[in-house]
N, C-alpha and C positions, 0 to 999 in steps of 0.2 A: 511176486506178482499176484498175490494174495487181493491189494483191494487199494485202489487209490482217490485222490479228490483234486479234484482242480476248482479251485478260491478263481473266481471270478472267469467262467466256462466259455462268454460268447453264446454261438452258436455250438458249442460241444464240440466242435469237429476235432479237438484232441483226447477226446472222450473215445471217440470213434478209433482211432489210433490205439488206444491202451487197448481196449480189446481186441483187435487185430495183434497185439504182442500178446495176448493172451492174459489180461489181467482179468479176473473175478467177478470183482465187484468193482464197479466206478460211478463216482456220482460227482457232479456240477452243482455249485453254488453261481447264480447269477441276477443281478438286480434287474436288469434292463428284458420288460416282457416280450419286446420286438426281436432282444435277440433269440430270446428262448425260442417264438415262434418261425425264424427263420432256421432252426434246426431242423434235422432227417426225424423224419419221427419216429422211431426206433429208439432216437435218441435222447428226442422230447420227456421221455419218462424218466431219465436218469438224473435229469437237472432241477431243481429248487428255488424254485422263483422266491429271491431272500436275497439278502448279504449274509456276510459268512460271521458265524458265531460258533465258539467254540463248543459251548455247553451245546449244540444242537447233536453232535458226537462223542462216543465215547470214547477214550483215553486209552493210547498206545492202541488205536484200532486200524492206522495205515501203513500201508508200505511204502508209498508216493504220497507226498503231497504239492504240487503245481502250484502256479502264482505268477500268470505268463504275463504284461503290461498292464498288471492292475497294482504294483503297489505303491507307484505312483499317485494311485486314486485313494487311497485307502486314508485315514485319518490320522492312526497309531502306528508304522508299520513294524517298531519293535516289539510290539503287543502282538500284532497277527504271528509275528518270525516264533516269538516265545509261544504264541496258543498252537501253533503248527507242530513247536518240537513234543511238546504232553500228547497228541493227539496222534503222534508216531511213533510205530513200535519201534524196541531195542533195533540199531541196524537201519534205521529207516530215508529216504531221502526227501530233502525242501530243497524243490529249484524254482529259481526264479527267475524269470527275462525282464528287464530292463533296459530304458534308456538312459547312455553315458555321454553324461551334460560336459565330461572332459572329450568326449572325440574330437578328432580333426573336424568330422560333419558336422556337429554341432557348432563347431569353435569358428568355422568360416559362416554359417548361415547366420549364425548370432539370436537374434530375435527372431529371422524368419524362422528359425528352426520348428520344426512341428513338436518337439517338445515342451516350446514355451504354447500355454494349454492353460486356458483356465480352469481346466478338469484337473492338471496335475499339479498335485496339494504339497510337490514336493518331487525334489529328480537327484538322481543318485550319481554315482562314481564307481567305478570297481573298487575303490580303496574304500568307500563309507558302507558298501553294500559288504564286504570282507570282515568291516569292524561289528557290521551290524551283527551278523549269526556267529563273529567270537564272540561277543558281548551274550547271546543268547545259547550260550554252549555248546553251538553246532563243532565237530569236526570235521577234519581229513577236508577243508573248504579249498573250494576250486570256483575264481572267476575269470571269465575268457570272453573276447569280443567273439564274432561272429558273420556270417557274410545274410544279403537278404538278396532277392529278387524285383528290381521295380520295372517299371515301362520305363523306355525314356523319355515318357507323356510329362510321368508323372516330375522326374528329377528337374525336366525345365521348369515346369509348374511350380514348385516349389523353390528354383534357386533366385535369389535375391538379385534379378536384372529388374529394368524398369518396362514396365506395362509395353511402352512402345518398341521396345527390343523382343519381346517376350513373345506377343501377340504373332510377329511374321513366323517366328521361328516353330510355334505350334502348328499353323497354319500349313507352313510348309512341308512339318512331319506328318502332320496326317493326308496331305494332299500324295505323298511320296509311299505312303503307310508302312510310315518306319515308326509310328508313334506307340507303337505294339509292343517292338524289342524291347526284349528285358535286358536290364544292363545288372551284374552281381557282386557287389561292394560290399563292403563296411559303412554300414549306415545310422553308427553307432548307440548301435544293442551288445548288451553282454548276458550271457548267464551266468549266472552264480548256483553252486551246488554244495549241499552242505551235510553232515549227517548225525545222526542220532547217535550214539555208540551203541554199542551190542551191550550189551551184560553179561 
């Protein structure tokens, strides 16, 4: 718990998190200025208005390295997984969250899926994101689905009915103010966890 980086921060709030576990040192790479400024400002100073370069760090200098729905965005992301494993000491972990374009959720919404994204340059699988960090000599890899929190606002919003189905049934939930509850699913994200060896 020495020092960590989370590749593509947001607003930091998982920044916030490592030091509440008691990590060190933690610093954020993030492109987007709006999200940096919508950060706690505490937290503001830990983050790097950038994209992530490896040469900007030195080598085998983390314990953590992070990569929560950004490598979908990314260009190379065998090149980020390999620049990650140099820039982790012996012992160290790359996790990543992503969305899995094999879920049931994705496989009924089809195109509505919010994964289909002109932003994402590319979408994974637990089996390609698995090949991806053997290929980049990660061990002991572990990928597993996971559950999320949405409104039920949001799930009708997004489920592939037509406009005039769609429209009463919003209307009704927020008239009722049931458009609030959170309903807690598989809404197919995985993470993937992967490690460094010791020496």
């Amino acid at each position: 718990k020495q020092s960590a980086l989370e590749i593509g921060t947001g607003s930091g709030i998982f920044l916030k998190h490592l030091l509440n576990l008691g990590f060190q040192r933690v610093i954020g790479v993030e492109p987007s200025l709006a999200a940096i400024k919508s950060a706690p400002k505490e937290i503001r100073k830990l983050i790097r208005h950038d994209i992530f370069r490896a040469n900007d760090f030195k080598k085998n200098s983390f314990d953590l390295i992070c990569c929560f729905m950004t490598m979908e965005h990314v260009n190379d992301p065998l090149t980020l997984a390999k620049e990650a494993f140099v820039l982790l000491r012996p012992g160290g972990l790359f996790i990543t969250v992503t969305h899995d374009y094999k879920s049931i959720v994705n496989k009924i919404l089809g195109k509505k899926s919010p994964i289909i994204d002109i932003e994402h340059m590319q979408i994974f699988s637990q089996s390609s994101m698995n090949y991806l960090l053997k290929s980049t000599n990660y061990k002991d890899i572990e990928t597993k689905s996971f559950f999320n929190s949405y409104s039920f606002y949001y799930w009708i919003k997004i489920f592939p009915l037509p406009l005039v189905i769609k429209k009463p049934i919003l209307t009704i939930l927020n008239k009722l103010k049931l458009s609030k509850i959170k309903i807690k699913m598989n809404v197919g994200n995985f993470i993937s966890i992967g490690q460094k060896n010791a020496k």
